[in-house]
N, C-alpha and C positions, 0 to 999 in steps of 0.2 A: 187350152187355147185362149178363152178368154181373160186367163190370168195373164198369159202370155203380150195380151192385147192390152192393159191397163197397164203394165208393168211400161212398154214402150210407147203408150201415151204419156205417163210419170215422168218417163226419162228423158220424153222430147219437150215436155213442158218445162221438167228443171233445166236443160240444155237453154231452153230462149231465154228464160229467167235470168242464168249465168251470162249469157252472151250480152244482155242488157245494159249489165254494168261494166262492159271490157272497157279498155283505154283509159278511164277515169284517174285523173292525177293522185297520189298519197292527198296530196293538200285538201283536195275535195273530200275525201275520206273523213281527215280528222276534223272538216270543218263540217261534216253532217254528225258526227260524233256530236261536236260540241252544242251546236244547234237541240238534237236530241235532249241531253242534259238539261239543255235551259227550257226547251217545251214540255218535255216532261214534269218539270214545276211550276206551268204556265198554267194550273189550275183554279185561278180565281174568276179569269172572265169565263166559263161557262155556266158560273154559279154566281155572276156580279149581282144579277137582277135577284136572284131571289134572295141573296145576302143584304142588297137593302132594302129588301121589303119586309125581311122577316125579323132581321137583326136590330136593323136600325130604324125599323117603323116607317118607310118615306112611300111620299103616296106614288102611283104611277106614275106624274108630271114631273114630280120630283128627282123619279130614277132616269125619267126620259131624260132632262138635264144633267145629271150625272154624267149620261152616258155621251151626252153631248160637249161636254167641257172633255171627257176620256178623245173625242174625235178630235177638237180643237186643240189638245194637245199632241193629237200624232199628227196631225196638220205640220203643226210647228216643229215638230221633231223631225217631220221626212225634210221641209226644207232648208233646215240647218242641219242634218245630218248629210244633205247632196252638197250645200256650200263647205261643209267643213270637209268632206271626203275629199273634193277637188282641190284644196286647198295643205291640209295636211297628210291626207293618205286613209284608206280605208280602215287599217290595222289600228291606229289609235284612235278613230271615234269607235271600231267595235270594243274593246278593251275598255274605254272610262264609261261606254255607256251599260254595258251590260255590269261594272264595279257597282255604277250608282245605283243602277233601277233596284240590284239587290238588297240595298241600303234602301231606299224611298218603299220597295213595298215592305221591309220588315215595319216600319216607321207608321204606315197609311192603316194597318190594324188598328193602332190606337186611337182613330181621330170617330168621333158617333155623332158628327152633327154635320148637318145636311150641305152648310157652305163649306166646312171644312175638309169635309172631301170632297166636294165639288173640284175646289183648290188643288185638294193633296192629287186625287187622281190627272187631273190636269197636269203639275209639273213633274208625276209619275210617266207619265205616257208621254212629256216632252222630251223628258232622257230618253227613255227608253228606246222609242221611234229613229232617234237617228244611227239606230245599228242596221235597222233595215238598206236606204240606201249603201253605207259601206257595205255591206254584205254581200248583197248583189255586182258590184264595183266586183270584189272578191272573185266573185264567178269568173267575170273576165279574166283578170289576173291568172285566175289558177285550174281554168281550162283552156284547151283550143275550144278553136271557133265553130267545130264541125261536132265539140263534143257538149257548148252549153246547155241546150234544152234538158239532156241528162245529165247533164250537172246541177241544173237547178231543181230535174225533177229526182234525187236523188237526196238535195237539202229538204225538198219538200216532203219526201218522204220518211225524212228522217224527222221533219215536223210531223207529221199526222202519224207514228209509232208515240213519239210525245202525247200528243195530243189526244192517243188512241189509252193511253195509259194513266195520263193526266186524268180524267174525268174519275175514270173509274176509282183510282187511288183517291181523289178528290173526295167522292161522295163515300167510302169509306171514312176519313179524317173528321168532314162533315158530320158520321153517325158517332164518330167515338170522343174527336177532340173540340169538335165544333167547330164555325167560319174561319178563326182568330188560326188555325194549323194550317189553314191554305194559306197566309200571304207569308207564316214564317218558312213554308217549305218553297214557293216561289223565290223569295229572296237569297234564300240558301242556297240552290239552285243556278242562281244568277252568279252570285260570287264562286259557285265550284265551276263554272263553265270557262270562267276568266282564271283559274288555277290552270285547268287543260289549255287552255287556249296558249297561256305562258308557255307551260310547255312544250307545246306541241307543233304552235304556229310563230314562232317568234322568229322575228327575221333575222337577227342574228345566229339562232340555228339553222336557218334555211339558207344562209348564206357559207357556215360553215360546211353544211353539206353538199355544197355546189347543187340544190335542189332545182332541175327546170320547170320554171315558170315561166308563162306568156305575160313579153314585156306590156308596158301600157304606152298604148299609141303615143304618138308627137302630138300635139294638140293640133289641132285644125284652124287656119287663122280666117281671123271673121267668121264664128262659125254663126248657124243661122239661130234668131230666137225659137226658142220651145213654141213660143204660140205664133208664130209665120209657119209654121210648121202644120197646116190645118188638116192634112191626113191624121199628126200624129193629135191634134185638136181633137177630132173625131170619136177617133180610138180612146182617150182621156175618157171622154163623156158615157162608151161604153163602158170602161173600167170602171167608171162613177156608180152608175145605174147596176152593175154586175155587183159590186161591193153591198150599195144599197139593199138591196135581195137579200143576197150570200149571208150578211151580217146580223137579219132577223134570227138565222138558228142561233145566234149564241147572247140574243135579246132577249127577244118575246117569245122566242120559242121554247126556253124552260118555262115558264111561265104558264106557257099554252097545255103544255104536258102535267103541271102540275094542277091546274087550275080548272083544267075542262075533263083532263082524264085521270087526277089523282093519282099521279105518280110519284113515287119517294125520291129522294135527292138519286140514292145509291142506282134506281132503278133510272132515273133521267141519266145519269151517267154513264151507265150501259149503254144506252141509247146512241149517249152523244160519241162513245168511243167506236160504235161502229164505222161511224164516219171515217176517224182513223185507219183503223184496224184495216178494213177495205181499199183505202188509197195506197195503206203498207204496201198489201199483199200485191196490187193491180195494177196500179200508175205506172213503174217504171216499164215494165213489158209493155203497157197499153202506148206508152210512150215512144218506146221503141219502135215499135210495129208501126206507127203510124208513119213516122220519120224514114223508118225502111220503104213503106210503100208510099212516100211522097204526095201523101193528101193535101190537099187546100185547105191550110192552114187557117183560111178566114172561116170557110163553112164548118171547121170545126168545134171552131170558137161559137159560130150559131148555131150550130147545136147542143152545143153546150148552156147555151141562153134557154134554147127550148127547154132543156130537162130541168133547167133551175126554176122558169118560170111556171111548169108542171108538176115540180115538187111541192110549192106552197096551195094551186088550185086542185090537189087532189083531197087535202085536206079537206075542203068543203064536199066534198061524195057524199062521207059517211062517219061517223061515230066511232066507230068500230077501231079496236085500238092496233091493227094490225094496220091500218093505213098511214101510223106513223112510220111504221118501219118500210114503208111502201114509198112515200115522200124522203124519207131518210136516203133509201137509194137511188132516189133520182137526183137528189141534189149532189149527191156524193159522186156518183159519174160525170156529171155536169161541174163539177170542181176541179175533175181532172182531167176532165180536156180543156176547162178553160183556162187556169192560173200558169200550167207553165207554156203554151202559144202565147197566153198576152202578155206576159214576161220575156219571153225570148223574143218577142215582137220589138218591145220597149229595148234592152238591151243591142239588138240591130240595125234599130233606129238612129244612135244616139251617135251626132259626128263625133269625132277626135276630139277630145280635151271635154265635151260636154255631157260626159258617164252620169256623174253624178246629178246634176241637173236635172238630166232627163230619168232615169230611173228614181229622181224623188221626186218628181212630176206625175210618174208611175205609182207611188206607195202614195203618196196626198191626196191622188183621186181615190184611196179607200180610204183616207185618213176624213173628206169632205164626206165619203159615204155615213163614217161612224157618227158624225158631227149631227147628220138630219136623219137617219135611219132608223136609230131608238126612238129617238124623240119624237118621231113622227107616228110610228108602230104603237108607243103606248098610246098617245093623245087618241088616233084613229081606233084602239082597243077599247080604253076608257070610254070612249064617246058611240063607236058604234058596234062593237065586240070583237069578236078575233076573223070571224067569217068577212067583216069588210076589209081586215089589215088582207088578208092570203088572197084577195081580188085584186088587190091592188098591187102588190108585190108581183103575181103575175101578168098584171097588164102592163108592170113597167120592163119584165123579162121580155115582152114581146115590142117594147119599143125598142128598148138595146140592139132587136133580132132587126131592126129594120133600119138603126145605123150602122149596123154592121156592113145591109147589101150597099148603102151609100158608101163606105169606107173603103169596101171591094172594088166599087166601079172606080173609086177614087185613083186606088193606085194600080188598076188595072192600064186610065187612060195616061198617065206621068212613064207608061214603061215605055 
């Protein structure tokens, strides 16, 4: 009997699982595919900090710049990769930019002085960045409108199986071939994902195939500026402060696990792939579910702010090294209800003819996060230790929690 009972609990959990991804276009398919690929060799930045700490000798301020010039380059990369998408199309900024990035990090291995990569990761992350706005553009294009949220949560998930496998593969490489085998397998990576992409997504074959895609709107004339635009103002500023957070785990947070709790590269990697591994396995169901039962998309989002801002204040409880993996899953839920609602937010937002604009309007408020979030994490580390960085990262989770109700009322009174 109770086999009998576990068997048709199994069956009805695979049943929603399967149901989650119904309707989803081929295109979307091969473009989480390809996504996959390239985050699955996205293994340098959760090991950036302590590659120039350890490698290359630079002091904390040092990395904090680093990582600051890496933000001011995806700065610059979201909003020229939103002018260029609008301008030539989303398929040829994803194509030369994911070519180059794989070329710029085989290249950024050999550079061991503190401005030179300063430099190199800076016009690193300026190619690199403008595949994001195309990308998203993408979604439009190659779902319906009733089916983006899963469409994006399904790119997204096909990033954190990457990202879930990344690490771990990472801090392997790390124990056998050292630093210098993360940017040649990133790179590598980069250029197989634009082999797939030729093939898979070209529009000449998609056109041969008579493939249906969702046309892209007429433009909208006169349409309105992004910043007259003060709900979606609002909403930016949350995305800012949400990114800011979000961005310490793949800062200070190796850091924090090596340096407070003695953890090994391989063992931090573990760590960081559960993050992954958990959004694989949960997001799209969790995603589903909420969409079928029509929640309020804003309070989702604040809640989502709560668990983020709860992940870094449980850190200070206790020593005890099981309360990483305790903060680990809070941020990790708090991820995924927040990245695809403020994605699907932005993309809804955004009139005719202004996709791109406004979705790199979307990616730049995390590109301004990475700009001031290191740099501010190690300086406040350096100066007063890691217990005032994770007070402060939570008291800024709970200001985002209190633009959010303003942004509520906002478009509650415009209905």
């Amino acid at each position: 009997m109770l086999g009998f009972l576990v068997y048709n609990m199994v069956k009805r959990a695979v049943n929603i699982y399967a149901e989650s991804f119904k309707g989803l276009s081929n295109e979307i398919w091969w473009l989480a595919l390809i996504t996959f690929i390239n985050r699955a060799g996205t293994m340098v930045l959760p090991f950036l900090s302590l590659y120039l700490t350890e490698d290359l000798n630079l002091t904390l301020s040092q990395v904090g710049w680093v990582m600051s010039a890496f933000g001011v380059g995806s700065l610059a990369g979201s909003w020229l990769g939103g002018k260029l998408t609008d301008k030539v199309g989303f398929y040829k900024v994803m194509f030369w930019s994911l070519l180059s990035t794989g070329f710029l990090f085989l290249m950024l291995q050999y550079i061991n002085s503190f401005m030179g990569f300063t430099i190199g990761i800076f016009f690193t992350m300026l190619i690199a960045d403008t595949f994001r706005p195309a990308m998203f553009v993408s979604l439009k294009v190659y779902s319906k409108l009733e089916n983006r949220t899963r469409s994006l949560t399904l790119i997204r998930m096909a990033i954190n199986l990457g990202f879930s496998f990344g690490p771990f593969l990472g801090g392997i490489i790390i124990s056998t071939l050292g630093y210098g085998g993360l940017f040649w397998v990133d790179g590598l990576t980069c250029i197989a994902a634009v082999f797939l992409m030729k093939a898979v997504l070209s529009p000449k074959k998609m056109n041969s195939k008579n493939i249906e895609v969702v046309q892209v709107e007429e433009v909208e004339e006169n349409p309105k500026s992004v910043f007259k635009d003060y709900s979606y103002v609002i909403f930016l500023t949350v995305v800012f402060l949400m990114g800011f957070i979000f961005l310490q785990l793949f800062t200070t947070m190796p850091l924090y696990y090596k340096d407070v709790h003695g953890l090994t590269e391989l063992q931090i990697g573990l760590i960081m792939s559960l993050n992954g591994f958990i959004i694989f396995l949960l997001e799209m169901p969790l995603i589903h579910y909420i969409e079928k039962t029509l929640w309020d998309k804003m309070k989702v989002i604040s809640w989502s702010l709560f668990l983020m801002a709860l992940s870094f204040l449980v850190l200070n409880i206790s020593g005890w090294i099981g309360v990483l993996i305790i903060g680990m899953l809070f941020i990790t839920v708090g991820e995924m209800l927040a990245f695809p609602f403020t994605n699907s937010f932005a993309m809804s937002r955004a009139p005719k003819g202004r996709d791109g604009m406004y979705l790199a309007y979307y990616t730049m408020a995390f590109s301004f996060a990475h700009i001031f979030s290191a740099k501010t994490g190690m300086e406040i580390i350096d100066r007063f230790g890691f217990n005032a960085n994770w007070y402060l990262m939570g008291s800024l989770g709970f200001v985002a929690i209190l633009l959010m109700f303003v942004l509520r009322n906002m478009l509650l009174s415009n209905k």
